[in-house]
N, C-alpha and C positions, 0 to 999 in steps of 0.2 A: 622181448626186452629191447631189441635195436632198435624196433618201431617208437619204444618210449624215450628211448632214447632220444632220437631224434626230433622229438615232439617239445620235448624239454630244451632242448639247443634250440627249437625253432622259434620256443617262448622267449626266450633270454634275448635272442638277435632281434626279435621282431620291432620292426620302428613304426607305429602305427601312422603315422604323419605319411606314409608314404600312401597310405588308402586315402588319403585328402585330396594327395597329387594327383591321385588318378582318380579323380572327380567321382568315388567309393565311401561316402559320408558316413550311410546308415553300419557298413562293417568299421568303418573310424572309431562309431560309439562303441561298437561291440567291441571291439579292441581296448578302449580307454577306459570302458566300466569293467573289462573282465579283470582289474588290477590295479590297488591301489596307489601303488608305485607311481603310475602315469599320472594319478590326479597331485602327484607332488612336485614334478616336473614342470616347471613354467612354460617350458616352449610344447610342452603338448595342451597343456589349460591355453594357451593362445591359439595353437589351431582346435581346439575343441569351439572357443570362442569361434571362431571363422566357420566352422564344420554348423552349429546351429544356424548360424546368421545364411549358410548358402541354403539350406532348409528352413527359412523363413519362420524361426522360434528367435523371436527378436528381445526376447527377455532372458531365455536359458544365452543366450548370446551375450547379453550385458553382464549377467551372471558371472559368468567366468572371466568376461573381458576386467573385472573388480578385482580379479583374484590374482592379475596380474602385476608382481612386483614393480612400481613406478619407477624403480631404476631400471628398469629394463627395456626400456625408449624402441627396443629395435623390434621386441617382441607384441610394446603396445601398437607399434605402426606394421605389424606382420601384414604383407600384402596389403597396404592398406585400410588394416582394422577399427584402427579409431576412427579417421573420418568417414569409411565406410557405415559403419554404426552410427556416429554424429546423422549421417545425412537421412538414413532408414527411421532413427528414432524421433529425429524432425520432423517427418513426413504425417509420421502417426499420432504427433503430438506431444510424444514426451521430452518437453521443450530442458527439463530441468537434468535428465539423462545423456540427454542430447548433447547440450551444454558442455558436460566433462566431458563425453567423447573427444566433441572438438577444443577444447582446450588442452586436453594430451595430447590432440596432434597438433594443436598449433607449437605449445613448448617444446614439442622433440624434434619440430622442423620440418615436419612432414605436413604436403601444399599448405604453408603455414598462411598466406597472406588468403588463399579461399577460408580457410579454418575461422579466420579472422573475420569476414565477411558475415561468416555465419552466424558468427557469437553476435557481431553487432547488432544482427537481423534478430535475433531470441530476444536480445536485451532490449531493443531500441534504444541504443548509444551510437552513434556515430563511430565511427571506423576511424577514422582520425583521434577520438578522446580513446579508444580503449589499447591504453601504452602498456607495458608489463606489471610497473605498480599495481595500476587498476587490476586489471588479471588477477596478479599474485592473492589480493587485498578479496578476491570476489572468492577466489575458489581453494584458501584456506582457511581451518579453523575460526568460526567466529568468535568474540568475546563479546557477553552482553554487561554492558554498566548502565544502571541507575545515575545519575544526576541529582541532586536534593541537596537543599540546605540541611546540615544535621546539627549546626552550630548557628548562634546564632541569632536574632528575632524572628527566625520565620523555621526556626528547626522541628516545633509541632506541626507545623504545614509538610515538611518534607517525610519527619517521621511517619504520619499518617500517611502521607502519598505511597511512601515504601508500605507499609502495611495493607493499604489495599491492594496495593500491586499481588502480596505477597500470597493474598485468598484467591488469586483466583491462575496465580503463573506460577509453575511446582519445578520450573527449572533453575538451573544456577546461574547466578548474578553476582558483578563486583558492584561497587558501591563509589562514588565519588562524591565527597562533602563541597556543594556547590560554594560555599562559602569562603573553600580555597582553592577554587577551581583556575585563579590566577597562577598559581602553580604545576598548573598542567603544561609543560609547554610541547606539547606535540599528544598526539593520540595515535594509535595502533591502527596500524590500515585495513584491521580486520576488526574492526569499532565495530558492534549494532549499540547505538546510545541510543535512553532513553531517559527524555530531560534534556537539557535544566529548566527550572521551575523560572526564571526573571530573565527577561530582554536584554540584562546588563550580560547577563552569563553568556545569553546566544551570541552576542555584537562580540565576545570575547573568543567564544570557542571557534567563531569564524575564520577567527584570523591564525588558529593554531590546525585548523582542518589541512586531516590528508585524505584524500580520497582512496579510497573509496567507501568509506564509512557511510552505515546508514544513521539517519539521526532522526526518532521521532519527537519533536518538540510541543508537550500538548496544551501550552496555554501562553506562548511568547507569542505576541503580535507582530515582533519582527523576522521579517522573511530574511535569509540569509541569500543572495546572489549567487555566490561562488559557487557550492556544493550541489552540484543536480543528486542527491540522495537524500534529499531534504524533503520531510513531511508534516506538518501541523494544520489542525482544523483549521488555521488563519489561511493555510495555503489554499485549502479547499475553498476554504469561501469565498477568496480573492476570484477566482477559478469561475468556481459556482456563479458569481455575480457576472461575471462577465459572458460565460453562457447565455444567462438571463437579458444583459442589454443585447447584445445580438440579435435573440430571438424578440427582443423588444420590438429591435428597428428592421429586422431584414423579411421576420416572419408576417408580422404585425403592423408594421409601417407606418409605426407609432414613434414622433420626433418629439411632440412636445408630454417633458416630463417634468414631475415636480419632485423634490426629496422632500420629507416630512422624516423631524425624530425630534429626541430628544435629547438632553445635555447627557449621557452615559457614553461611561467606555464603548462599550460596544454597537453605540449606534455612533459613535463618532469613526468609531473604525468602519463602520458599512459603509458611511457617507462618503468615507473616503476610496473605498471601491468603488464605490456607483462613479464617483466623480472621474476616476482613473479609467475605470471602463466608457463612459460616456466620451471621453478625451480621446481616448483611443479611436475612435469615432468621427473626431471632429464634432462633438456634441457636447451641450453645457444643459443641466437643471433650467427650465423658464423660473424655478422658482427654491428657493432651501430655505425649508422652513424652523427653525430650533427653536422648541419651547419646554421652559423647564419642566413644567405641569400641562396635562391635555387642555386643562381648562382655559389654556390662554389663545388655542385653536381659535377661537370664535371669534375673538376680536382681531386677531393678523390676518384671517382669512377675508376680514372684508375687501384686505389692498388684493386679492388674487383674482384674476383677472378668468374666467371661465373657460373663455375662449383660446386661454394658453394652457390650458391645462387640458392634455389627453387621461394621463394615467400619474400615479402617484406612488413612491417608489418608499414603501412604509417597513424597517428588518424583518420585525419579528424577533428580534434579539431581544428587548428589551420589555421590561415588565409593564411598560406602559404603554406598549405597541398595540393593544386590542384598543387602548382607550382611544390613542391618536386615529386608528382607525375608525373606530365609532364616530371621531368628532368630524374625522376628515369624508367617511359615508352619507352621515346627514346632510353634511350641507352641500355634496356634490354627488351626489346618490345616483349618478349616473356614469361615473369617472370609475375606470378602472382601476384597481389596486394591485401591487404583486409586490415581493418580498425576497426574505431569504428561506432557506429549508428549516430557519427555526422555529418560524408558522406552526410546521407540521407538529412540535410538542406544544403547542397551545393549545390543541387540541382535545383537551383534557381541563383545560381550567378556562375556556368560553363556550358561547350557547353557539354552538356545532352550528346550527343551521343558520346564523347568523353570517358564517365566514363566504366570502366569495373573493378569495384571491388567488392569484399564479405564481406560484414558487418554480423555481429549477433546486434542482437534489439531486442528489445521487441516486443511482435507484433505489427505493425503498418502498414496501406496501403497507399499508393498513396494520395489517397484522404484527408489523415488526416494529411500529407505533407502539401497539398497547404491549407486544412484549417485553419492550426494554422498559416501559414504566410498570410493570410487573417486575423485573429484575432487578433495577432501581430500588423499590421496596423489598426485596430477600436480600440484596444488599446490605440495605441499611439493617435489618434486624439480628443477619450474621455477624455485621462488625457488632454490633451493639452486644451482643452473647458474648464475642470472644474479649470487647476492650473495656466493656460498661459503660460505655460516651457514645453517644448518638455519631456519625461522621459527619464532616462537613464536604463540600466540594473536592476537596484534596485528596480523599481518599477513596470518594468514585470516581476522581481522574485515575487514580494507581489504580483501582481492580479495575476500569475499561482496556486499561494499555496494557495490563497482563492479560487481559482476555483476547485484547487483537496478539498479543504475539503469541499466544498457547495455540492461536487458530494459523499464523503464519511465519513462525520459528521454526528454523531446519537446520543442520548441521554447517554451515559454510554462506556466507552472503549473497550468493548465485542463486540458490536456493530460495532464500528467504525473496529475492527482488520476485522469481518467478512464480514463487507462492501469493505472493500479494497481485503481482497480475492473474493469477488463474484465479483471486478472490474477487478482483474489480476494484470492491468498495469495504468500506468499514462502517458500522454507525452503531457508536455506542452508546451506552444506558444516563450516561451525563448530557447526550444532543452534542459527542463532538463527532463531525464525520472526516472520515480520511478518504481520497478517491485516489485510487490506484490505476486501473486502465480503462474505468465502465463509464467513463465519462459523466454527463449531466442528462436531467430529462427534466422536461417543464412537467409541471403537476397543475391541478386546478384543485383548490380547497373549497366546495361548492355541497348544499344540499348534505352536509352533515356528513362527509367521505371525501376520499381522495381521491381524486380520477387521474387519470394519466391523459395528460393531454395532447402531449406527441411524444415522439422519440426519437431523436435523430441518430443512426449509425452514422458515419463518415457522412454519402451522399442522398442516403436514404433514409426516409421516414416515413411512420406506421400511425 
């Protein structure tokens, strides 16, 4: 009986934290599993936290490090736990784990300005921009809103956009009716927006941006300056084109260019990248040519002079882009052509073997060509089931932007940014691409496929 006794007094008194101390791990756990008690204890879930992580279980470590109440500052930074975890979960890769580590040791004080170094290094943000706002705004709760006209002349555009959003993203959304979006005057620093639908809207929301909201914009032409968490297929291409003159002039060491398009939106907006990236340069078009119709090629081509013309710099945006090329092939059949990445869905409505130009893209293969114009078509015949109207553009913009955010929405905007960098790239079933970290690659559209024609890492290429 005394012996029980005793055994029973020695259960009650025992502090298991003290097998830590004495660098006694594996009897720590035995101690901390044999009673539940201790798993309700914060300062023993923090050294259990610490007890994995000296035994090199860098998950059961994180584990428990979650379980530790955030007011309890002194027990997150125990011996050094958070940044100690911060720097182990870095090493290994789990950049988005990693991340909270060091940002509960940066807020509790603990080596807050290394903490600080570290997060900029995850993010690639400059150490100088990431103030506490920013922080606060990255690593809590995010809130996602839609953007759309719901009122309106253009409120069946928005309805539809929300509706395909709506098939293919099963998360929760607030809604903002872009029509009163003049009434917004500030936005949530923990924004992920998606939208608005008109350039008037983005020139507006610019001027009410807090950072550090993310904002996908999928069909404003206008780039917003201010907000580095800014993304639309315009940014990409902007991007994309200038990859392209680079490897034009530094790989190829090709100066004299000509622009060919024609009167469309969207070849007036290449034109005007090719011309910004060429500038950038110190380089100008020998030649710009706009013709309403291909057919008018033949006759302005007589003033172009052969001998200034290396290569011809034709979108591919534009429905009349295989034709400008045909007109501009024939008669200079020896001149190179290269483009944009929107080549690569042409590929499907010209004669394949006819193509012989160099695009920069994102990366994307063959295969992921013909599966978004497969998905394109289950698209349209799922809306078609569910509304009984065929969709129009607007509503394969909604279900690609629910599709990229069901692939890289996470709980907190920290998340989400390093979700999208472990993704690279985006490229949806509408030809809009988003690039996130995977940079550009020149392709070659030749011989009915797409080759890869370099690829450049930072200093290297394959």
């Amino acid at each position: 009986m005394k012996i029980v006794f005793l055994f029973l007094l020695f259960e009650k008194t025992l502090d298991p934290s003290k097998f830590y101390k004495e660098g006694k791990f594996r009897e720590y756990l035995g101690v901390f599993y044999s009673d539940a008690k201790y798993a309700k204890n914060p300062e023993y879930i923090a050294y259990t936290s610490l007890v994995y992580l000296e035994l090199g279980s860098v998950d059961s470590s994180f584990h428990y490090f979650k379980q530790i109440p955030l007011e309890n500052t002194d027990l997150l930074t125990l011996q050094g736990l958070s940044y100690r975890l911060g720097e182990v979960l870095k090493v290994i890769g789990k950049y988005k784990e990693s991340a909270e580590a060091f940002y509960i040791s940066y807020s509790s004080g603990y080596r807050g300005n290394e903490a600080l170094e570290h997060l900029s290094t995850i993010f690639g943000i400059k150490t100088e921009d990431m103030v506490d706002s920013l922080l606060y705004g990255l690593f809590t709760q995010r809130k996602l809103t839609l953007i759309a006209p719901l009122s309106g002349d253009f409120s069946d555009v928005g309805d539809e956009f929300i509706k395909g959003f709506k098939m293919s993203y099963r998360g929760d959304f607030g809604i903002i009716d872009e029509e009163y979006i003049s009434e917004e005057k500030t936005l949530p620093l923990t924004s992920l927006i998606v939208g608005p639908l008109k350039s008037a809207s983005v020139r507006y929301l610019e001027r009410v941006y807090r950072e550090p909201i993310i904002w996908f914009s999928p069909i404003s032409e206008y780039l917003p300056y201010g907000p580095q968490f800014f993304y639309s297929p315009f940014k990409t291409l902007k991007k994309e084109t200038e990859f392209l003159i680079d490897y034009i002039i530094d790989s190829m060491s090709i100066m004299k260019i000509i622009l060919v398009r024609d009167t469309s939106w969207l070849d007036s907006i290449y034109a005007d990248y090719a011309r910004e990236s060429l500038a950038r340069r110190g380089k100008f078009p020998k030649y710009e040519i706009v013709v309403s119709n291909p057919f008018e090629f033949d006759s302005i081509a007589n003033d172009i002079d052969s001998e200034k013309v290396e290569l011809a710099l034709i979108s591919g945006l534009s429905p009349n882009s295989y034709f400008i090329y045909s007109a501009f092939r024939t008669r200079f059949p020896e001149k190179i052509v290269a483009g944009s990445s929107g080549w690569l869905f042409r590929l499907f409505q010209v004669p394949r073997y006819m193509l012989n130009i160099l695009i920069a893209s994102v990366p994307v293969s063959e295969d992921v060509v013909f599966r978004i114009a497969e998905e394109a078509d289950r698209f349209s015949k799922s809306f078609y089931s569910l509304y009984n109207y065929h969709p129009s553009d607007a509503g394969m913009l909604g279900y690609d932007l629910g599709r990229l955010f069901t692939e890289i929405d996470d709980s907190c905007l920290a998340s989400v940014l390093l979700n999208m960098r472990s993704s690279g790239s985006y490229v949806g079933a509408t030809g809009i691409f988003f690039e996130f970290s995977s940079g550009f690659r020149i392709y070659e559209l030749k011989a009915g496929s797409i080759n890869i024609r370099r690829e450049p890492y930072g200093k290297e290429e394959y």
